[in-house]
mmCIF file as gemmi writes it, N, C-alpha and C atoms, coordinates in Angstrom:
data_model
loop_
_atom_site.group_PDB
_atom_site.id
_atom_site.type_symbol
_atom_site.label_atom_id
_atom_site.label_alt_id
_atom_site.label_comp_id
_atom_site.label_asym_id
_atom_site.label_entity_id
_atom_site.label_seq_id
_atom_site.pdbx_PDB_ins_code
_atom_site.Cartn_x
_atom_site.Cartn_y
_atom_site.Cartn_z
_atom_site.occupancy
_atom_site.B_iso_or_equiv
_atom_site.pdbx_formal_charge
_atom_site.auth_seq_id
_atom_site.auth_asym_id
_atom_site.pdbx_PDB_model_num
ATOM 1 N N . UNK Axp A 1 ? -9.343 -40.675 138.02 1 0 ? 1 A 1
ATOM 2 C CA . UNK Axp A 1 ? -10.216 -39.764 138.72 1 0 ? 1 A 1
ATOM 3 C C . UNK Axp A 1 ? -11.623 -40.349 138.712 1 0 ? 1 A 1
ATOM 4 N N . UNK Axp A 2 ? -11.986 -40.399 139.916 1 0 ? 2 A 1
ATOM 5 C CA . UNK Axp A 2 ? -13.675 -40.754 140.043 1 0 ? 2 A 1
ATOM 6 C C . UNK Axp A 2 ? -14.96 -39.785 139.724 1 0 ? 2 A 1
ATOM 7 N N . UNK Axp A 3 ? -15.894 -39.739 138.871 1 0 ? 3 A 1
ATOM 8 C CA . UNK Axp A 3 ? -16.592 -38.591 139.049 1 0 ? 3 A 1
ATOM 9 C C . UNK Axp A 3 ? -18.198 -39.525 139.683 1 0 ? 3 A 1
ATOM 10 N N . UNK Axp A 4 ? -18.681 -38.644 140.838 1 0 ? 4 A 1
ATOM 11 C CA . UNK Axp A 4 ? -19.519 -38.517 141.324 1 0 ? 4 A 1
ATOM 12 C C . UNK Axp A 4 ? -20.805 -37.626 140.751 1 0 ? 4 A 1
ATOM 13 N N . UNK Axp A 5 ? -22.149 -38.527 140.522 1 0 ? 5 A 1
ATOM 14 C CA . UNK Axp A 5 ? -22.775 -37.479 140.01 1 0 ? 5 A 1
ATOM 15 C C . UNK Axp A 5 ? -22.768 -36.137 139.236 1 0 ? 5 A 1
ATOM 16 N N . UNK Axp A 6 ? -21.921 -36.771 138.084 1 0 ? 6 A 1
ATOM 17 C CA . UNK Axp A 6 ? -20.876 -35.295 137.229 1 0 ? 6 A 1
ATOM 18 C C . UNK Axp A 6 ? -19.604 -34.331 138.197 1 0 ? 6 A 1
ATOM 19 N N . UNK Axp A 7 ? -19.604 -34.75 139.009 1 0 ? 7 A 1
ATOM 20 C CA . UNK Axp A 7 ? -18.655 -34.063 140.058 1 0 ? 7 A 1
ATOM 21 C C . UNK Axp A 7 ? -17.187 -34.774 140.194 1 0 ? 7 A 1
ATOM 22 N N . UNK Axp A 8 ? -16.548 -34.516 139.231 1 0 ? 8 A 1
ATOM 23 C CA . UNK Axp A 8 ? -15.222 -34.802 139.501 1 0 ? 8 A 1
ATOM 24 C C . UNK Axp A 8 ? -14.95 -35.297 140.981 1 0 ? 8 A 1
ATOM 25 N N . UNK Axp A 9 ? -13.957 -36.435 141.87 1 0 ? 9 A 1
ATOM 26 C CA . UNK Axp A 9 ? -13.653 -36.768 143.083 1 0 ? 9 A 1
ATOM 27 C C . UNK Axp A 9 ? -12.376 -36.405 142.58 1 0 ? 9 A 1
ATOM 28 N N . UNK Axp A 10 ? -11.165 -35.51 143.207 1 0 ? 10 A 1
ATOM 29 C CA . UNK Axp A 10 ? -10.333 -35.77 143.474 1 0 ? 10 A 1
ATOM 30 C C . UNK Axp A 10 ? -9.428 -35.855 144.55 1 0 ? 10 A 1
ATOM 31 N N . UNK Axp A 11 ? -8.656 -37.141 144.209 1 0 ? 11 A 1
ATOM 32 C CA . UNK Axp A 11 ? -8.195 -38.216 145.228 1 0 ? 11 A 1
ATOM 33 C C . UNK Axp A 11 ? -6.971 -37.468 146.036 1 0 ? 11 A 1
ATOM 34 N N . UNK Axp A 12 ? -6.952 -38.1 147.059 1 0 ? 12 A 1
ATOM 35 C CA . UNK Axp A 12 ? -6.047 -37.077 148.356 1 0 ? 12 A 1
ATOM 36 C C . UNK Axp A 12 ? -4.313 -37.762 147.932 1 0 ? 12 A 1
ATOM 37 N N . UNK Axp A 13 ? -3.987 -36.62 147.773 1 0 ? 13 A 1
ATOM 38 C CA . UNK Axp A 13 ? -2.547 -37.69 148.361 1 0 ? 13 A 1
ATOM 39 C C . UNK Axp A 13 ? -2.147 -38.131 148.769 1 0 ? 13 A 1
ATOM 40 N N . UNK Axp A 14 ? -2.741 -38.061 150.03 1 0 ? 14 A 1
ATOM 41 C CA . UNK Axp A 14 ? -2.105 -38.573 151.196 1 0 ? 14 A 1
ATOM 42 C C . UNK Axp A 14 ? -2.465 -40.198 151.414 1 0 ? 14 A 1
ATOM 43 N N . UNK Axp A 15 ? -3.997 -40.699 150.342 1 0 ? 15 A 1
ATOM 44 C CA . UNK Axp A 15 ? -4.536 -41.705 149.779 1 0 ? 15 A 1
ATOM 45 C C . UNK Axp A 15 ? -3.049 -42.816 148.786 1 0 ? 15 A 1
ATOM 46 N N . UNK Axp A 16 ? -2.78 -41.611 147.702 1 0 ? 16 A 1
ATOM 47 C CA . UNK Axp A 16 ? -2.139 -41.873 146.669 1 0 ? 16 A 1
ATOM 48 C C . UNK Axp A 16 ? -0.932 -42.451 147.535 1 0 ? 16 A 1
ATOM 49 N N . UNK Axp A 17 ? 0.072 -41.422 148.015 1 0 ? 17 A 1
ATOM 50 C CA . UNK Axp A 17 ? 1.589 -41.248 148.013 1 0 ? 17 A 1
ATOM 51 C C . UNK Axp A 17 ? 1.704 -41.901 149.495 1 0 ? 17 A 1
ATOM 52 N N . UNK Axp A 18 ? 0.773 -41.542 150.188 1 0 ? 18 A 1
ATOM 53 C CA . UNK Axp A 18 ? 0.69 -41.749 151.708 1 0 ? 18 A 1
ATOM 54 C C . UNK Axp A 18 ? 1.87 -41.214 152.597 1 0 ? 18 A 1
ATOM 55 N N . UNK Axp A 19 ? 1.809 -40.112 151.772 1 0 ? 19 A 1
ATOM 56 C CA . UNK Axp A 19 ? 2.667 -38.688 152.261 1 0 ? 19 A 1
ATOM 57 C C . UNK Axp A 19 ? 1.356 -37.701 152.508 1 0 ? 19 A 1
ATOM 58 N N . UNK Axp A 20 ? 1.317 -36.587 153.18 1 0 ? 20 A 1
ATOM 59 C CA . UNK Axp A 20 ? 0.72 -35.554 153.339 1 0 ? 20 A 1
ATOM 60 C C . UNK Axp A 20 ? 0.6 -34.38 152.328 1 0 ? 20 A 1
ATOM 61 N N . UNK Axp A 21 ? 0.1 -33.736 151.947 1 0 ? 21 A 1
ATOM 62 C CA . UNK Axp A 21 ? 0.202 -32.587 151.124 1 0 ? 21 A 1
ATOM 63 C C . UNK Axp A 21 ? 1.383 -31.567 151.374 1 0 ? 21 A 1
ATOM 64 N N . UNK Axp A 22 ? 2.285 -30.985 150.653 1 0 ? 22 A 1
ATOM 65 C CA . UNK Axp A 22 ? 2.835 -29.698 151.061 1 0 ? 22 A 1
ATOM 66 C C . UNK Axp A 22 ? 2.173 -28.7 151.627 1 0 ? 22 A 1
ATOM 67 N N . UNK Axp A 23 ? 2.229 -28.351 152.765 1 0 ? 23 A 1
ATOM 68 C CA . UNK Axp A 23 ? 1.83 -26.915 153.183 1 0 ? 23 A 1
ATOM 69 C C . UNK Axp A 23 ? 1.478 -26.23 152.494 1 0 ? 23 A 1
ATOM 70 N N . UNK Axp A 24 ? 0.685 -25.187 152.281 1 0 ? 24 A 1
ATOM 71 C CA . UNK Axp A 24 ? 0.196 -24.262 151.465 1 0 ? 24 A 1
ATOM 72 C C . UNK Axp A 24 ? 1.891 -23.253 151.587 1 0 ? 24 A 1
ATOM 73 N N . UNK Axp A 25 ? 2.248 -22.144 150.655 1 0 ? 25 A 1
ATOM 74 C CA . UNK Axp A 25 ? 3.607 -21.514 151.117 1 0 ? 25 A 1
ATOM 75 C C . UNK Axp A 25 ? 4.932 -22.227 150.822 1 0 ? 25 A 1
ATOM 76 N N . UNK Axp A 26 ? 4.905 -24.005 150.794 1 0 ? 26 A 1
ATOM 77 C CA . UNK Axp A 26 ? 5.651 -23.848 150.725 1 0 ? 26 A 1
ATOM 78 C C . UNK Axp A 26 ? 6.57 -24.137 149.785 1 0 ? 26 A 1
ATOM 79 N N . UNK Axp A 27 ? 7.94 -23.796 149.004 1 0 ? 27 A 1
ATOM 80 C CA . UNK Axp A 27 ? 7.741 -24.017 147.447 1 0 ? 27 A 1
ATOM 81 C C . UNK Axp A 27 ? 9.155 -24.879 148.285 1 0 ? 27 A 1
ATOM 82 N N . UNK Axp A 28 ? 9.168 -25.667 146.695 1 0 ? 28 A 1
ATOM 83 C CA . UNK Axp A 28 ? 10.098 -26.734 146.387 1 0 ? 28 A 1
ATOM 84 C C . UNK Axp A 28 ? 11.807 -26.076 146.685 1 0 ? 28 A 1
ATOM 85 N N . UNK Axp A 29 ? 12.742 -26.911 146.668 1 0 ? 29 A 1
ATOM 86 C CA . UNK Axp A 29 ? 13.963 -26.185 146.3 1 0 ? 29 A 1
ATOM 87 C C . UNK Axp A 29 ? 14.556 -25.655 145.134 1 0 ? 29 A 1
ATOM 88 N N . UNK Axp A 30 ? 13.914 -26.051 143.956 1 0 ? 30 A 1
ATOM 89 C CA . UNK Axp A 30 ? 14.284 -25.956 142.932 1 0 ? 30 A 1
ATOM 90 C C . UNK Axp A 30 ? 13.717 -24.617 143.014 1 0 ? 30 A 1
ATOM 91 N N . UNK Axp A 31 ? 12.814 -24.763 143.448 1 0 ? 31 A 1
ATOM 92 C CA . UNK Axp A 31 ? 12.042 -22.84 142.55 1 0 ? 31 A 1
ATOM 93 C C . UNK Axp A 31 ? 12.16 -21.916 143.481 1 0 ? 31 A 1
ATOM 94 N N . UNK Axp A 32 ? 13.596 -22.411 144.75 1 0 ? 32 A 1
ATOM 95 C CA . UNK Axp A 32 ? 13.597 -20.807 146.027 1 0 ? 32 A 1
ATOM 96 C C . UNK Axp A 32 ? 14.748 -20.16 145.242 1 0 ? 32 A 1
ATOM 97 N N . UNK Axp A 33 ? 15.489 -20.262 144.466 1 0 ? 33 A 1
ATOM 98 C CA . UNK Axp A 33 ? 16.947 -19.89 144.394 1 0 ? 33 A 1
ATOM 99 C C . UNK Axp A 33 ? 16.397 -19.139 142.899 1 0 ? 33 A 1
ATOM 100 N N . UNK Axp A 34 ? 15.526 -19.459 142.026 1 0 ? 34 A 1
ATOM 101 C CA . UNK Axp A 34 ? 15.021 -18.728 140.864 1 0 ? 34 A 1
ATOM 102 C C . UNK Axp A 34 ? 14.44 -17.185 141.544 1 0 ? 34 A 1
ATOM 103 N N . UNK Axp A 35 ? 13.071 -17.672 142.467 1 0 ? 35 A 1
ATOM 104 C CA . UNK Axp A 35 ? 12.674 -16.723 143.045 1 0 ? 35 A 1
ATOM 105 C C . UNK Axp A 35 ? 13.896 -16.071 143.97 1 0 ? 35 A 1
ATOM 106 N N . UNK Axp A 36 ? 14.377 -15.966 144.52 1 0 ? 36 A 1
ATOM 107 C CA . UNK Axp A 36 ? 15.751 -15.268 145.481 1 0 ? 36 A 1
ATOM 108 C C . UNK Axp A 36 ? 15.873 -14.569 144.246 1 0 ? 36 A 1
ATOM 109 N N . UNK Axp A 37 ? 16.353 -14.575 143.242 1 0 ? 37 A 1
ATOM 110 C CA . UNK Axp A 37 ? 17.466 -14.13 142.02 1 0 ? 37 A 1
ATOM 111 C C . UNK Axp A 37 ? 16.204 -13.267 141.682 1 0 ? 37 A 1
ATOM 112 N N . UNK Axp A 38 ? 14.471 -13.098 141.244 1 0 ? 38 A 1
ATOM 113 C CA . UNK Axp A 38 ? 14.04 -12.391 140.95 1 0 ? 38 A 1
ATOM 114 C C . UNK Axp A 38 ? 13.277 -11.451 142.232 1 0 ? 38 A 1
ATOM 115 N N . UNK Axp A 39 ? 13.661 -11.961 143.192 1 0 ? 39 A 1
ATOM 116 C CA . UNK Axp A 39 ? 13.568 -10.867 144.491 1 0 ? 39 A 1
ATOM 117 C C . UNK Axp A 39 ? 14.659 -10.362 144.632 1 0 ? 39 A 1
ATOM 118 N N . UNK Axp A 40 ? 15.371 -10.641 144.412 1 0 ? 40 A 1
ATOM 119 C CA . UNK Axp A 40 ? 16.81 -9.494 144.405 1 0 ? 40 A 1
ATOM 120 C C . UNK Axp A 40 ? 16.422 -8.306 143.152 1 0 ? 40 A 1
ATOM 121 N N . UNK Axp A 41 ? 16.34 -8.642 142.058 1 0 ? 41 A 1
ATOM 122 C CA . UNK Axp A 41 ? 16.057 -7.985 140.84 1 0 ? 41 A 1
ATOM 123 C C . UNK Axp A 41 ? 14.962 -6.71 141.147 1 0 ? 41 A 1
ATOM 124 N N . UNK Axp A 42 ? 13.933 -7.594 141.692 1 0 ? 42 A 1
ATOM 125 C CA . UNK Axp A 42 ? 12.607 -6.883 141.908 1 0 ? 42 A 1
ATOM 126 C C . UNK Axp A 42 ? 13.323 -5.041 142.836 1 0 ? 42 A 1
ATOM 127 N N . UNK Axp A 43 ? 14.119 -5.841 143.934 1 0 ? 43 A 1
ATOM 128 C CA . UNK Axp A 43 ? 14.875 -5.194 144.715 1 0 ? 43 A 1
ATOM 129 C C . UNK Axp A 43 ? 15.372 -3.832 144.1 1 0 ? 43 A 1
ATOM 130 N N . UNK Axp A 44 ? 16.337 -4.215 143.335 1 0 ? 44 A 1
ATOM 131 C CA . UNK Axp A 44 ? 17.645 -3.705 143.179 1 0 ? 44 A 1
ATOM 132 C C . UNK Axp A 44 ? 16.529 -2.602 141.848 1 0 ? 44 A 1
ATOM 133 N N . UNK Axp A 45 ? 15.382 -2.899 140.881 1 0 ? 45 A 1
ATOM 134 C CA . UNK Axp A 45 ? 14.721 -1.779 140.502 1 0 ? 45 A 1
ATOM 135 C C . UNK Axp A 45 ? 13.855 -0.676 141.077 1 0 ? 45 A 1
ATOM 136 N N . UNK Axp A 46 ? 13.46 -1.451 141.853 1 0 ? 46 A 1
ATOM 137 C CA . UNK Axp A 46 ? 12.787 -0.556 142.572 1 0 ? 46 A 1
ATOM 138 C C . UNK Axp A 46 ? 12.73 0.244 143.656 1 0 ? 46 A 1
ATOM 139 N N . UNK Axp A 47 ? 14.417 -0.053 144.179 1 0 ? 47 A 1
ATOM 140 C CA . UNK Axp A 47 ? 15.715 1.527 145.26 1 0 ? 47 A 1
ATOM 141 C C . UNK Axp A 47 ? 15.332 2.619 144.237 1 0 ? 47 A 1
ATOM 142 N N . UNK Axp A 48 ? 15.772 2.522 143.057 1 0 ? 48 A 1
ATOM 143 C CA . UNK Axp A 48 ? 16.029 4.321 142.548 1 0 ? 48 A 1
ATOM 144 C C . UNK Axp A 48 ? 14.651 4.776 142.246 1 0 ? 48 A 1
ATOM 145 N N . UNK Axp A 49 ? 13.514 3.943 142.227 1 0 ? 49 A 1
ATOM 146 C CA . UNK Axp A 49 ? 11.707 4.304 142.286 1 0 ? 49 A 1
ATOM 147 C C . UNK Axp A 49 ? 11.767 4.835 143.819 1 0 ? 49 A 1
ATOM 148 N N . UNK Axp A 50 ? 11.787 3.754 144.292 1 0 ? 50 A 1
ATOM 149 C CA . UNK Axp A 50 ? 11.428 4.572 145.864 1 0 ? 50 A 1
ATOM 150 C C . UNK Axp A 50 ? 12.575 5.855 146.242 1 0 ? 50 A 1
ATOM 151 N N . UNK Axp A 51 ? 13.61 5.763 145.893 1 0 ? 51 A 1
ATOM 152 C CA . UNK Axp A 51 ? 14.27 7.06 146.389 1 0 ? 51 A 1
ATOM 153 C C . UNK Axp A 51 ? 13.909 8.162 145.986 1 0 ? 51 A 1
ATOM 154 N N . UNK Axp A 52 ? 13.681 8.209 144.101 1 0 ? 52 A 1
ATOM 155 C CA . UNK Axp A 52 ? 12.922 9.159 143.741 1 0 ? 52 A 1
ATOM 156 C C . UNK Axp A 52 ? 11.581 9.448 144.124 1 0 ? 52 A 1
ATOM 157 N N . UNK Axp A 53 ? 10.995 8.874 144.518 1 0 ? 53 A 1
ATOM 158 C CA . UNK Axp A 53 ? 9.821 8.883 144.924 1 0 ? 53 A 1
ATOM 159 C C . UNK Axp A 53 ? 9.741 10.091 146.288 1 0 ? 53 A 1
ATOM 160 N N . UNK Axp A 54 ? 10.377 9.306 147.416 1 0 ? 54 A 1
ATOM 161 C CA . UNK Axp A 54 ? 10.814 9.812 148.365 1 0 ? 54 A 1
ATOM 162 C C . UNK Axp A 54 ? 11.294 11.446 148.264 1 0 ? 54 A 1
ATOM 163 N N . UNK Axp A 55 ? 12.019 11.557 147.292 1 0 ? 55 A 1
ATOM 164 C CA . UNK Axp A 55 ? 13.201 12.512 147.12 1 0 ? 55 A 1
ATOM 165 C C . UNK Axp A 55 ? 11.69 13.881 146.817 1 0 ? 55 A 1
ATOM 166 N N . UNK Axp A 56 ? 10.403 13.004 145.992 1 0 ? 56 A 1
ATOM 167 C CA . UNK Axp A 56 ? 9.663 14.149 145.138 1 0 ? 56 A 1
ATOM 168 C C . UNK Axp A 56 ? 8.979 14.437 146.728 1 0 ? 56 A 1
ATOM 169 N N . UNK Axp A 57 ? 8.573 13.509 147.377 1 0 ? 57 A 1
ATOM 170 C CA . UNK Axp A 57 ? 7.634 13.883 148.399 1 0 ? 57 A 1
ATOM 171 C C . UNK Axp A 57 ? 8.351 15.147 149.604 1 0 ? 57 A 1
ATOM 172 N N . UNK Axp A 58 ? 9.356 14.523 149.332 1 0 ? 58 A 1
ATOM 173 C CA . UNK Axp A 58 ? 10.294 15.819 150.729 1 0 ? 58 A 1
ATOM 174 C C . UNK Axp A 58 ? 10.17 17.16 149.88 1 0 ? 58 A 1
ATOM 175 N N . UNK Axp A 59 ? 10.7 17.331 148.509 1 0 ? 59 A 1
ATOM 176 C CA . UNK Axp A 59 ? 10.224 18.312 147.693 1 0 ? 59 A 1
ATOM 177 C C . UNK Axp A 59 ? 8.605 18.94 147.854 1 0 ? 59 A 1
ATOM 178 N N . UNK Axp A 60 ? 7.694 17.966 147.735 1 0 ? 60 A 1
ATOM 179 C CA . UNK Axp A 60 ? 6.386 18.683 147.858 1 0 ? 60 A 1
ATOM 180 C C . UNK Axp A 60 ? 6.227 19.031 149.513 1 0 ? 60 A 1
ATOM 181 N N . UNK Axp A 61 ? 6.478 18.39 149.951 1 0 ? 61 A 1
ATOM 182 C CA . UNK Axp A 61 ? 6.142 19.006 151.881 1 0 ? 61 A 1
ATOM 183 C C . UNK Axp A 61 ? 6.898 20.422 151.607 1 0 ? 61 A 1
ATOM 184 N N . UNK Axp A 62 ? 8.088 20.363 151.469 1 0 ? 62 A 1
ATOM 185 C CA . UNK Axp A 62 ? 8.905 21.904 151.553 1 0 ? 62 A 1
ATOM 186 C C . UNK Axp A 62 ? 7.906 23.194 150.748 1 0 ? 62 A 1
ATOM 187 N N . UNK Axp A 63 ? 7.559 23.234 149.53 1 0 ? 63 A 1
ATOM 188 C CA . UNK Axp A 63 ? 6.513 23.746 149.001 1 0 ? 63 A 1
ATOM 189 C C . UNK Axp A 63 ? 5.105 23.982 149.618 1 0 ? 63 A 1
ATOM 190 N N . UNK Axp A 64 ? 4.843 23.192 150.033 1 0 ? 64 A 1
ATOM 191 C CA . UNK Axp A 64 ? 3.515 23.078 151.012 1 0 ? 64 A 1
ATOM 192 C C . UNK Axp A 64 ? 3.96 24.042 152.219 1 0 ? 64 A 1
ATOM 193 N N . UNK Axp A 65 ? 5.032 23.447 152.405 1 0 ? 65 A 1
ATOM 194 C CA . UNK Axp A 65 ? 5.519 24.325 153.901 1 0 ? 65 A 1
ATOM 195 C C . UNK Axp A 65 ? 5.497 26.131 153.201 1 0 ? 65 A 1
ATOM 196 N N . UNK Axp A 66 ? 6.161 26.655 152.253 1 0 ? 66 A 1
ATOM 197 C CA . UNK Axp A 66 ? 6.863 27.45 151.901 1 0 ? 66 A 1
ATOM 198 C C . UNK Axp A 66 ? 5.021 28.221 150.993 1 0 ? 66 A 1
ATOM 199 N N . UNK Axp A 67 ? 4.163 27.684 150.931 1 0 ? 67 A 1
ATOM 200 C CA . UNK Axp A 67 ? 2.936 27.96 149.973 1 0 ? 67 A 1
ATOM 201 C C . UNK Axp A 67 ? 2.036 28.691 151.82 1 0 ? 67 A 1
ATOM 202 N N . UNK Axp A 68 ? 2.191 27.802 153.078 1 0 ? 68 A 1
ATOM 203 C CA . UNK Axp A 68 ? 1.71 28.224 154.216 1 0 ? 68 A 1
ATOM 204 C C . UNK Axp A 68 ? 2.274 29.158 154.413 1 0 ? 68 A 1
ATOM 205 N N . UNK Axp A 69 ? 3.339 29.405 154.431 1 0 ? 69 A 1
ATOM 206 C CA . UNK Axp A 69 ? 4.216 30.569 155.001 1 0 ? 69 A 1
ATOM 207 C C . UNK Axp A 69 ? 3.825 31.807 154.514 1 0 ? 69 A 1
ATOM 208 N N . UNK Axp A 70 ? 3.978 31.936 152.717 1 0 ? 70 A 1
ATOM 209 C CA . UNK Axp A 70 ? 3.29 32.683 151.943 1 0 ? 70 A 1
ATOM 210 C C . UNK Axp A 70 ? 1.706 33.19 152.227 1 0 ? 70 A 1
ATOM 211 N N . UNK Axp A 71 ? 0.901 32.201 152.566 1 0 ? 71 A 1
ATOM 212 C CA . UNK Axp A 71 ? -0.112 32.671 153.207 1 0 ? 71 A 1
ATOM 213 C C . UNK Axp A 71 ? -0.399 33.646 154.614 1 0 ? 71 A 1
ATOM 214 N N . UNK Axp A 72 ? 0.172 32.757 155.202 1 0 ? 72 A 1
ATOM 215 C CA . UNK Axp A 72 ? 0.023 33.408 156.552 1 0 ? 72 A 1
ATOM 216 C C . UNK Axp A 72 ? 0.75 35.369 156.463 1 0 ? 72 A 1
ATOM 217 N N . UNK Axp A 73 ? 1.357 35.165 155.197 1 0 ? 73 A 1
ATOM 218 C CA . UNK Axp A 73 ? 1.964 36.711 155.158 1 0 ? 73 A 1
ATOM 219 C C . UNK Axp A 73 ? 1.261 37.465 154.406 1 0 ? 73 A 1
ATOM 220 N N . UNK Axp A 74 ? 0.896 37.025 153.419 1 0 ? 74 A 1
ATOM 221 C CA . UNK Axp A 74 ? -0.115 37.089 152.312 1 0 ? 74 A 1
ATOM 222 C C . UNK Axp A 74 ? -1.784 37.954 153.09 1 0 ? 74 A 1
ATOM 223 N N . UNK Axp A 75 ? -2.22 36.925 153.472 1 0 ? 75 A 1
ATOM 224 C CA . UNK Axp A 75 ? -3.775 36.844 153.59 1 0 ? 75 A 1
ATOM 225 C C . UNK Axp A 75 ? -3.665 37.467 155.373 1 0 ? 75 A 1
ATOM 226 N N . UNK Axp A 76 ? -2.849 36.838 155.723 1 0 ? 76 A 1
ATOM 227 C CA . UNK Axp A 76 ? -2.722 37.157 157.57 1 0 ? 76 A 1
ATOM 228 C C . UNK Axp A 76 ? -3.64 35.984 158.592 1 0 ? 76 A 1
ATOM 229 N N . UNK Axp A 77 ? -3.39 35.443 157.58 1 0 ? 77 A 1
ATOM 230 C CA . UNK Axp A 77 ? -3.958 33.925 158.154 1 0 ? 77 A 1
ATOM 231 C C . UNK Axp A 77 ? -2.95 33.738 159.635 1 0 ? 77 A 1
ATOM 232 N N . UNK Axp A 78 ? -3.693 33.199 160.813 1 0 ? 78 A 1
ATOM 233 C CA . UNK Axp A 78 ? -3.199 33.756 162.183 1 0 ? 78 A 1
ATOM 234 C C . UNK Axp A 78 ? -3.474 32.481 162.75 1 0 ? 78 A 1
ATOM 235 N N . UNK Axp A 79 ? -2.903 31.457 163.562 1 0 ? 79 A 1
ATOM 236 C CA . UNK Axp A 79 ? -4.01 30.999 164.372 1 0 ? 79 A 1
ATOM 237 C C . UNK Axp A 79 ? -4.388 31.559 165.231 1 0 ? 79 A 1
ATOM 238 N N . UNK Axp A 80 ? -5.365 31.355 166.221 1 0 ? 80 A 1
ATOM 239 C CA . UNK Axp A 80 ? -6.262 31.853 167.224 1 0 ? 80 A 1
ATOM 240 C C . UNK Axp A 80 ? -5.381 31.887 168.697 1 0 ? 80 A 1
């Protein structure tokens, strides 16, 4: 490594190998089939999060719905 005026130079590869750089994105073969296996994982925990999730929100709209209803009988809340 060359340093310039305390400034580290570092050298291009494309200098070195006189190949081009990898793309930014893009990973090797060795490390797609690790990642696949922990995107599946990631996957497969976080269906019964989002369903429950899902499952609480349809629960709170119905309440919300059922808390308006109550009002409008309640108070006589009308629209116009």
């Amino acid at each position: 490594m060359l340093v310039l005026r305390g400034l580290p130079i570092i050298p291009s590869p494309l200098v070195e190998t006189g190949k081009p750089p990898a793309p930014v994105g893009v990973m090797p073969a060795a490390t797609v089939a690790p990642a696949r296996a922990v995107a599946l994982t990631i996957v497969l925990i976080n269906a019964p999060i989002i369903e429950a999730g899902a499952a609480l929100t349809n629960q709170i709209s119905a309440l919300l719905v059922l808390v308006g209803r109550a009002l409008v009988k309640d108070v006589g809340l009308r629209r116009p």
